[in-house]
C-alpha positions as CSV (number, residue, x, y, z in Angstrom):
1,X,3.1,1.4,-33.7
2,X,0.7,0.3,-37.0
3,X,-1.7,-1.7,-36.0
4,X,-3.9,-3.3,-38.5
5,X,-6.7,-5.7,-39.6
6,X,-5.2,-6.9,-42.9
7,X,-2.1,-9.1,-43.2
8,X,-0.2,-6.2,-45.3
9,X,0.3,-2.6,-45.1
10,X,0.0,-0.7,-48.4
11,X,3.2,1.4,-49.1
12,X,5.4,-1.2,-46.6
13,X,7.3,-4.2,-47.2
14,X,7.3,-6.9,-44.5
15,X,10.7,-7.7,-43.8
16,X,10.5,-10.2,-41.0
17,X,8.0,-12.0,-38.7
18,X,7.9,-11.7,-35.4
19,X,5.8,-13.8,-34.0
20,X,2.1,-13.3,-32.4
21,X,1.8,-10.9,-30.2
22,X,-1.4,-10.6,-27.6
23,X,-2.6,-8.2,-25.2
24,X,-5.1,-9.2,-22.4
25,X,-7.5,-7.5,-20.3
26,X,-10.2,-8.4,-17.4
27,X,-12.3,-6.1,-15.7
28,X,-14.8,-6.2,-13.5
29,X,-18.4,-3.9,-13.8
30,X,-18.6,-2.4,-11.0
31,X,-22.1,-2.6,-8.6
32,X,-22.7,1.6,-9.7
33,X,-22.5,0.6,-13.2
34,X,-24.7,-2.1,-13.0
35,X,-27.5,-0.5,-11.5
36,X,-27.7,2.7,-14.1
37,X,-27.1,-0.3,-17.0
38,X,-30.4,-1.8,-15.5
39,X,-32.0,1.4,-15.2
40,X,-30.9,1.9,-19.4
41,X,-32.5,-1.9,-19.7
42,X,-35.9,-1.3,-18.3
43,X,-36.2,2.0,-19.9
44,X,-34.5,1.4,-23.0
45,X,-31.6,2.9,-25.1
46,X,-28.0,2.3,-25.1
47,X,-25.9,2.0,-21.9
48,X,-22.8,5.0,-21.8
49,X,-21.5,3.2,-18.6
50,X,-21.0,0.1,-20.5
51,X,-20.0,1.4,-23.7
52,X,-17.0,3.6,-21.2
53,X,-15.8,-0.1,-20.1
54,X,-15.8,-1.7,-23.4
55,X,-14.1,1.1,-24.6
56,X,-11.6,1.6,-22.5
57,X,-11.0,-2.6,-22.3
58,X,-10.3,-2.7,-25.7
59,X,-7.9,0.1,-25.5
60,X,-5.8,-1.4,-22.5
61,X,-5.8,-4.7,-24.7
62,X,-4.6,-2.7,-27.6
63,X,-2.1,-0.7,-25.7
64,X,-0.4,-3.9,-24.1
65,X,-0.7,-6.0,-27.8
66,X,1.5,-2.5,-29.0
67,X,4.1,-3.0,-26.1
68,X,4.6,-6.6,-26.3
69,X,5.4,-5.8,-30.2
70,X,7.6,-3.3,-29.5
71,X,9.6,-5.3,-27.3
72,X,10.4,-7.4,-29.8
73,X,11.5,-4.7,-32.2
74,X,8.3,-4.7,-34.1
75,X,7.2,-1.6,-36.1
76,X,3.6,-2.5,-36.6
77,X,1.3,-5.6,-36.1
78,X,-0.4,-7.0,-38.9
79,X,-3.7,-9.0,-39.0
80,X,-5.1,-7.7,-35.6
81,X,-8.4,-9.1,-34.0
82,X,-10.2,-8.4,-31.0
83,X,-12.6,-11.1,-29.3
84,X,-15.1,-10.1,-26.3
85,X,-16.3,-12.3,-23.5
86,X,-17.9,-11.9,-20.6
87,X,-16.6,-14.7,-17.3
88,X,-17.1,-15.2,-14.1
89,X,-20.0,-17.2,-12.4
90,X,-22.4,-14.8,-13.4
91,X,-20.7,-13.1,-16.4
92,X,-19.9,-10.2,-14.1
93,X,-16.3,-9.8,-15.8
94,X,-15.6,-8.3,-19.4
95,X,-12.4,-10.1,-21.2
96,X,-10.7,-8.5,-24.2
97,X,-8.4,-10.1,-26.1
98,X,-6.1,-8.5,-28.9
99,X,-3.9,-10.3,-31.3
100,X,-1.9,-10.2,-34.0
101,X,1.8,-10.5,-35.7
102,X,4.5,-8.5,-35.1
103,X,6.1,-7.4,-38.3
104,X,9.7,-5.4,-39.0
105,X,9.0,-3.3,-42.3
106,X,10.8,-1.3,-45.1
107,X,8.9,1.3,-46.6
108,X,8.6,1.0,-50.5
């Protein structure tokens, strides 16, 4: 599956629209992660543990935006975005959110 930022794909002709696709993931940092992440804080520089969880969120979002898509018969997904949010009462959840539109293409 294509998956890409911009609205066209160079060397491909968009032959039908889909319709928006999305893929959705939640997860929660867990109490080990936390406590080396504050460990990081104190003593600076970046935190792996959390950069693993972003990482692998936005993946999972991007995985299930792909097979949504190709349910429909899609053979990439044009103008893709990702948004970040943390939730829950104390912001203890990450949210990932992928979108985009699921396009049928000829190549040119």
């Amino acid at each position: 599956m294509l998956l890409s930022t911009t609205g066209a794909l160079e060397g491909f002709e968009i032959t039908e629209y889909l319709g928006i696709v999305t893929g959705e993931t939640i997860r929660g940092a867990n109490i080990v992660r936390d406590l080396l992440a504050s460990v990081t804080d104190v003593i600076g520089g970046r935190s792996n543990a959390y950069e693993e969880e972003i990482a692998n969120a936005r993946q999972n979002s991007l995985d299930e935006l792909s097979d949504r898509a190709r349910l429909l018969g899609a053979d990439a997904i044009v103008g893709v975005s990702l948004d970040f949010e943390t939730i829950g009462s104390r912001g203890a959840m990450l949210m990932v959110t992928a979108a985009g539109t699921a396009v049928k293409l000829r190549k040119i």
